[in-house]
C-alpha positions in Angstrom: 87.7 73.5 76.3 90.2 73.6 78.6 92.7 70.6 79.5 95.0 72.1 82.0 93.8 74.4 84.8 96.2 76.1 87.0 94.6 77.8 90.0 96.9 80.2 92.3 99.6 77.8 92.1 102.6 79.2 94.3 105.8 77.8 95.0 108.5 78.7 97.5 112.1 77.5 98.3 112.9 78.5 102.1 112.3 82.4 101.5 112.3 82.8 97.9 108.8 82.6 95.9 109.5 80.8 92.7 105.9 81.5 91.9 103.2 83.6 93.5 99.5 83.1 92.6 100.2 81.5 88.8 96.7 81.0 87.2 96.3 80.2 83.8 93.9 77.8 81.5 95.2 76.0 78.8 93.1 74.8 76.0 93.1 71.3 74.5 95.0 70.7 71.5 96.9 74.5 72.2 100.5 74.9 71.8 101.8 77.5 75.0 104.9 78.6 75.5 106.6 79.9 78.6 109.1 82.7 77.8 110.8 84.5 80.6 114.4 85.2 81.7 116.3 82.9 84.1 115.2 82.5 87.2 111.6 83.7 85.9 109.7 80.5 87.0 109.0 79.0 83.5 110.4 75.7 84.4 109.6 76.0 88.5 105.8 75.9 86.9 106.3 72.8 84.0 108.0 70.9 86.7 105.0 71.1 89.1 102.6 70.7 85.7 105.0 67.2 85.5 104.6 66.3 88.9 108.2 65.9 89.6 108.0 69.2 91.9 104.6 69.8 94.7 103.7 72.9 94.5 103.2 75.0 98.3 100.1 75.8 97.2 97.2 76.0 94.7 95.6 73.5 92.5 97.0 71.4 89.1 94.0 70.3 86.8 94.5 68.0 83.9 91.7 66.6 82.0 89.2 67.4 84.4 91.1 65.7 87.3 92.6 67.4 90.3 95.7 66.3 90.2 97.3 68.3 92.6 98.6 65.6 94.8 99.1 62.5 91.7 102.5 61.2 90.8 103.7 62.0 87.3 102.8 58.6 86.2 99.2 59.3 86.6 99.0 62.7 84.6 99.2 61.3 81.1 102.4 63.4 79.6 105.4 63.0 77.9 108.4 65.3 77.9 111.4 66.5 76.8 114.4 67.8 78.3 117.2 70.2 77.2 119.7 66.9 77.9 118.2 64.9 76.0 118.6 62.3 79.2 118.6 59.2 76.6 120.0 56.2 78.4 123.6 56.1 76.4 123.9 51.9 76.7 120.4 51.3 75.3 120.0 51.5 71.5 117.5 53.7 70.1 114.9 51.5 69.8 115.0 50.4 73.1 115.4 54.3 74.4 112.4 54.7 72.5 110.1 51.7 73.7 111.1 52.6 77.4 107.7 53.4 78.8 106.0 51.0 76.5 107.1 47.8 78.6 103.2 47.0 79.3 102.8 45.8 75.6 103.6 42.9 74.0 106.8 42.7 71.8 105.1 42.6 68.4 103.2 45.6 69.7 105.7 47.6 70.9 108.7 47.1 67.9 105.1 48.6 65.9 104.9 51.4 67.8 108.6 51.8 68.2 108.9 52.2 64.2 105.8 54.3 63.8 107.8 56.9 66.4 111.2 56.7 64.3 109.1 57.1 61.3 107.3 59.7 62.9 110.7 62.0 63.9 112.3 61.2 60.5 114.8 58.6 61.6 113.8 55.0 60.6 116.9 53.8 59.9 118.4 54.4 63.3 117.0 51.9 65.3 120.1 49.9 65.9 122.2 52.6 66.3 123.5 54.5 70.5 123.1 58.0 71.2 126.8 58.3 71.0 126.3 57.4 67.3 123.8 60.5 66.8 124.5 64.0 66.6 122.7 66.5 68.6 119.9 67.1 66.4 119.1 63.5 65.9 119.5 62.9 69.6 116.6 65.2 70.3 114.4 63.9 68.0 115.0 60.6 69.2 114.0 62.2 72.5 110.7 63.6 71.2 110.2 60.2 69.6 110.1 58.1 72.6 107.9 61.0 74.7 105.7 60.6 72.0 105.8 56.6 72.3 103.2 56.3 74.7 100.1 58.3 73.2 100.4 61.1 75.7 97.6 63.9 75.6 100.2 66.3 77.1 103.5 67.2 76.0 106.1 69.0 77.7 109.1 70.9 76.5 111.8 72.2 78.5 114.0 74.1 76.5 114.8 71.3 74.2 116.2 73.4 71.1 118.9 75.3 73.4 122.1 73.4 73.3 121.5 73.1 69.4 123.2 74.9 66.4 120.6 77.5 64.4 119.9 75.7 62.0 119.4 72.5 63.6 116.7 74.8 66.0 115.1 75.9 63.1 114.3 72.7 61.4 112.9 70.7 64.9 111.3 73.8 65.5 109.2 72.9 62.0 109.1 69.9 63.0 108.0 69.5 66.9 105.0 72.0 65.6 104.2 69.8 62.8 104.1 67.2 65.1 101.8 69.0 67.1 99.1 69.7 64.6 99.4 66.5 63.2 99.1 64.3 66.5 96.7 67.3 67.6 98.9 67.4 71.2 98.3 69.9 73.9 101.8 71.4 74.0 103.6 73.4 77.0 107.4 74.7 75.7 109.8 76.2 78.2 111.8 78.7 76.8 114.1 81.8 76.9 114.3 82.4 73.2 111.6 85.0 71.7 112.0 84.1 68.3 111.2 80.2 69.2 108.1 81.7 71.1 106.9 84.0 68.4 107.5 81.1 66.0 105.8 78.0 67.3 103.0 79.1 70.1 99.5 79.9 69.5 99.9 81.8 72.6 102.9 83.4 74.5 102.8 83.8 78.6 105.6 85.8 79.2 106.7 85.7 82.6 109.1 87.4 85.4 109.5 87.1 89.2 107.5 84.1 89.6 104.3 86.0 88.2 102.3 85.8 84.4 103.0 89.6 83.2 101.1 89.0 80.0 99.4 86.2 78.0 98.1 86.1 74.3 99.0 85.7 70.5 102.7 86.1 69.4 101.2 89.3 67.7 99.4 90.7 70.6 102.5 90.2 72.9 104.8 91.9 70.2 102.3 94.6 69.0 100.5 95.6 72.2 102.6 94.7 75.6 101.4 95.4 78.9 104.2 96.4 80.5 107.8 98.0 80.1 108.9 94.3 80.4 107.0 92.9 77.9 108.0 95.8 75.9 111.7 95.2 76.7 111.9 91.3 76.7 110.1 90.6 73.4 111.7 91.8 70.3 114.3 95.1 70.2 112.9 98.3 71.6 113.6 102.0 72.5 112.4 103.8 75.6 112.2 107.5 76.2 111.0 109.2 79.1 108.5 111.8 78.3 106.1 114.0 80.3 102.6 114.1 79.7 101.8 117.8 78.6 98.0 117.1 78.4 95.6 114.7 78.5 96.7 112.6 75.0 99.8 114.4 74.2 103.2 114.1 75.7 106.9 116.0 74.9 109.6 113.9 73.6 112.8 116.1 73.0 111.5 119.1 70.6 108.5 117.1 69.5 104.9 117.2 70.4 103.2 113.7 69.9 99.4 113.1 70.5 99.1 109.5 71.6 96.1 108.9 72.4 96.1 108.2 75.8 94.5 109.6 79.3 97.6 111.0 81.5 97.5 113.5 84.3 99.4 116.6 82.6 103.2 116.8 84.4 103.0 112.9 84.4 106.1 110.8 84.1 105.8 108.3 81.2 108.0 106.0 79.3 106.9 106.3 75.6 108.0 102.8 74.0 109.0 102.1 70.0 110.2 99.5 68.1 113.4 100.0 65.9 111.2 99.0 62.5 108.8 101.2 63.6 110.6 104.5 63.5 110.3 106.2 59.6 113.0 108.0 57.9 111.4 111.0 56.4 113.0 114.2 54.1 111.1 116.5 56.7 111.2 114.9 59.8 113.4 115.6 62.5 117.0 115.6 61.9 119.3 112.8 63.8 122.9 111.5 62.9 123.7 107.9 62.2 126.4 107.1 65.1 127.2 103.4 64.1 125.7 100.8 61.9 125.4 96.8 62.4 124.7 94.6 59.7 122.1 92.1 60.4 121.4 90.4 56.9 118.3 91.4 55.6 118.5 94.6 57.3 120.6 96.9 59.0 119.9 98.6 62.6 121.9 101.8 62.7 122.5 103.9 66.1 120.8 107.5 65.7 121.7 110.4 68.1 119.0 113.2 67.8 118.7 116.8 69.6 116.7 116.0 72.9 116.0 112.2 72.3 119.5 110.6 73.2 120.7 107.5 71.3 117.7 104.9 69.3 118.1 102.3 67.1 116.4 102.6 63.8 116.1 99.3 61.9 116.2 99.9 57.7 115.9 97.1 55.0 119.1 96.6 53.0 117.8 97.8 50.0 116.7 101.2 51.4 120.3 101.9 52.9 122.0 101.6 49.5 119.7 103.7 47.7 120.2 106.2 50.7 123.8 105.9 50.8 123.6 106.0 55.1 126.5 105.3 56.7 128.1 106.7 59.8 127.9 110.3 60.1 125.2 110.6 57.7 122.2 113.1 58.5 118.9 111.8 58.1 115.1 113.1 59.0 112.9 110.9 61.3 109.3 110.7 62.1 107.0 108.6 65.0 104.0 106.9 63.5 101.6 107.5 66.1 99.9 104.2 65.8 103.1 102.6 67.2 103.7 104.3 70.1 103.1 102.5 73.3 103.2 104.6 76.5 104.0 103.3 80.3 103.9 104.9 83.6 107.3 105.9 85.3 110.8 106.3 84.1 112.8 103.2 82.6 115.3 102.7 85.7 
């Protein structure tokens, strides 16, 4: 059942469109994220979910309510900024009861603990943010959004001034949270691995507009668009001609696809580094350069009517290969893989 409903919600600064015609349902007890670029509308749209911005048009529904007009007080959230904005002269236990003043004090040094319990930092109560490091900051952040019982919470890019592997544990843990307190969850980001990682589902957007919404696998497997295709995850475009129905030319090779394309079509045919195969008979390319990147290694290949592509290959596989720069290897295209667009990548 859904919780939030957002119907043609549009939004407009003098002449730019921040949004234009944003509609999207968000189930109860879901974990969405907004991924997008800068300047995408990601946070133009949580703010208006928030209340803190009015949209130029549409409708906001939460819980069943319209509240497209209502104050943020009276849309039952909490949430979480990329600041932190703690209140530096208040300890943690009092950033943390702020919002809870409507209790009594036996009831809300309870609750107070249960949150610092909750975000792993009981002992901290006493302590400023000054005293905290970034990590624990945020948590503490988390902690008193959570404070009040919200049904909603609201993430805007709260893991981006943080270290790796500070992002990757509160990532655990913020999605923990969320299955444990059984939260309806909205996260603002730019990162594609934090995306990938925590949602249930992705909407990816650009120019104020949803280009595609669905599972991390769907969005990463099966994108609708050459942006999708280019903003999630590494990929490699080559335009192509469409030399029949389902087949298309790319450099010397013939590939069927699978598709319906008007023969003489321009298409961009779309693959994914780890998708490409190195094969004894395939065709030949050249390694240019190599990049280690831990568990694998994505080396730059140069091939007769194909350009430069990346090509990613698992550690292992380039030692008993012996590739390196200059090295001449065979390649194939699973077919299965290939996604085709219409038009040229500009």
């Amino acid at each position: 059942m859904a919780y939030l409903v957002l119907s043609d919600i549009a939004k407009s600064y003098g002449q730019f469109r921040a949004l234009d015609g944003v509609t999207l349902s968000v189930d109860a007890g879901e974990f969405v994220c907004f991924l997008g670029p800068s300047g995408c509308g990601k946070t133009s749209l949580l703010r208006i979910i928030a209340g803190l911005d009015r949209q130029s048009a549409g409708r906001v529904e939460i819980a069943g309510k319209d509240c497209s007009a209502a104050p943020p007080e009276q849309r039952d959230y909490g949430i979480v900024f990329q600041s932190y904005a703690l209140f530096p002269n208040l300890t943690v236990a009092q950033n943390v009861a702020y919002g809870l003043e409507s209790r009594d004090k036996a009831a809300m040094a309870q609750r107070v603990a249960e949150m610092l319990e909750l975000v792993g930092l009981p002992e901290s109560a006493g302590r400023y943010p000054g005293q905290l490091s970034g990590g624990q900051q945020q948590r503490i952040a988390l902690a008193r959004a959570l404070a009040p019982a919200p049904r909603l919470l609201l993430l805007d890019e709260p893991l981006s001034a943080l270290d790796a592997r500070v992002r990757l544990s509160l990532r655990r843990q913020i999605r923990a949270l969320h299955d444990r307190l059984g939260l309806t969850t909205i996260l603002v980001t730019h990162d594609q691995e934090e995306a990938l990682t925590l949602a249930d589902r992705v909407v990816v957007m650009n120019h104020g507009r949803i280009e595609q919404a669905g599972p991390p696998d769907e969005i990463y497997a099966r994108p609708h668009s050459l942006f999708v295709a280019g903003f999630v995850g590494a990929m490699n475009f080559f335009p192509v001609t469409a030399t029949g129905s389902s087949s298309v030319q790319l450099g010397p090779l013939s590939l069927s696809c699978g598709h319906d394309h008007a023969v003489g079509a321009a298409l961009t045919l779309c693959v994914r580094p780890e998708d490409i195969r190195l094969a004894s008979t395939g065709l030949p390319a050249r390694v240019e350069s190599v990049d280690f990147l831990g568990p694998f290694h994505r080396a730059l290949l140069s091939a007769e009517g194909l350009g430069s592509f990346a090509i990613d290959v698992a550690a292992d596989q380039m030692r008993d290969l012996g590739l390196a720069t200059g090295s001449e290897v065979g390649i194939s295209f699973p077919l299965d893989r290939l996604r085709l667009f219409p038009g040229h990548p500009s």
